[in-house]
C-alpha positions as a printed Julia matrix, in Angstrom:
72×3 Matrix{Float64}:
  0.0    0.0     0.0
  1.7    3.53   -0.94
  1.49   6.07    1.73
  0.81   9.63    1.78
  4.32  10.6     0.85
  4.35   8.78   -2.09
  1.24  10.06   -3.43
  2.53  13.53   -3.01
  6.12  13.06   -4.77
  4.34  11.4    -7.05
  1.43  14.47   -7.95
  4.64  16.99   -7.53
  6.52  15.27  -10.12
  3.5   15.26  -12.67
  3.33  19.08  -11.79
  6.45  19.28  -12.38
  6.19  17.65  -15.68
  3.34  19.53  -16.5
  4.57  23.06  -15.7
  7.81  22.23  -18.49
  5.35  21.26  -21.26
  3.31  24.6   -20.48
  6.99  26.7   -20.28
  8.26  24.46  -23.34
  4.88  24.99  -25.26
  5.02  28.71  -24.5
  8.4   28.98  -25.7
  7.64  27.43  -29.15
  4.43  29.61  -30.0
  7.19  32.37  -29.37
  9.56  31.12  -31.69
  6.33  30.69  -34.08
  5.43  34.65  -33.74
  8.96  35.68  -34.1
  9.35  33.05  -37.22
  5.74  34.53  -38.63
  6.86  38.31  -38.54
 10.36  37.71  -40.08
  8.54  35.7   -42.67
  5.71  38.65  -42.94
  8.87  41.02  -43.22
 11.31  39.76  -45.19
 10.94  35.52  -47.34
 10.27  32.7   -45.9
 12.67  30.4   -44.59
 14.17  27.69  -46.5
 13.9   24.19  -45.53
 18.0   24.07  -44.7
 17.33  27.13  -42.46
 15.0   25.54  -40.45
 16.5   22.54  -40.2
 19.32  24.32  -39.03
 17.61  25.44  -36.6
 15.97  22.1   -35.96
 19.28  20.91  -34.93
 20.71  24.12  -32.86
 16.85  23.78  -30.67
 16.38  20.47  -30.39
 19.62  18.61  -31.12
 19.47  14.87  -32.38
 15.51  14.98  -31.66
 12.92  13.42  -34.39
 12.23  16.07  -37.22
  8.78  15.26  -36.28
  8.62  16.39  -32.9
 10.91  19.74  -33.51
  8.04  20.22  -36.45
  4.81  19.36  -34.29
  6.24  21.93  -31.9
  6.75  24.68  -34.22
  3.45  24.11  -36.37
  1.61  27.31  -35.1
């Protein structure tokens, strides 16, 4: 039977978790405005520039999930 300590670790860890996706998801619809009104301002970014920066964000992660991210 788990006790009332491990109940709490367990709900601050998920709030935890939680709290980075919201910080992490803020972060990325950022990135999407800033993206938008350089695109609005100047051309749109070519596929090598954004995998470029792909690779500088996100490191050795998926293509999909750096792309699901910045899909805004």
């Amino acid at each position: 039977m788990e006790g009332r300590h491990g109940r709490r670790e367990r709900t601050r860890g998920v709030s935890a978790y939680v709290t980075a996706a919201v910080r992490h998801q803020l972060a990325m619809d950022g990135l999407a405005e800033i993206v938008a009104a350089y695109e609005a301002e100047h051309e749109p970014l070519s596929e090598a520039e954004v995998q470029a920066a792909q690779s500088e964000l996100f490191g050795d992660a998926p293509a999909s999930y750096a792309s699901n991210d910045s899909a805004a």
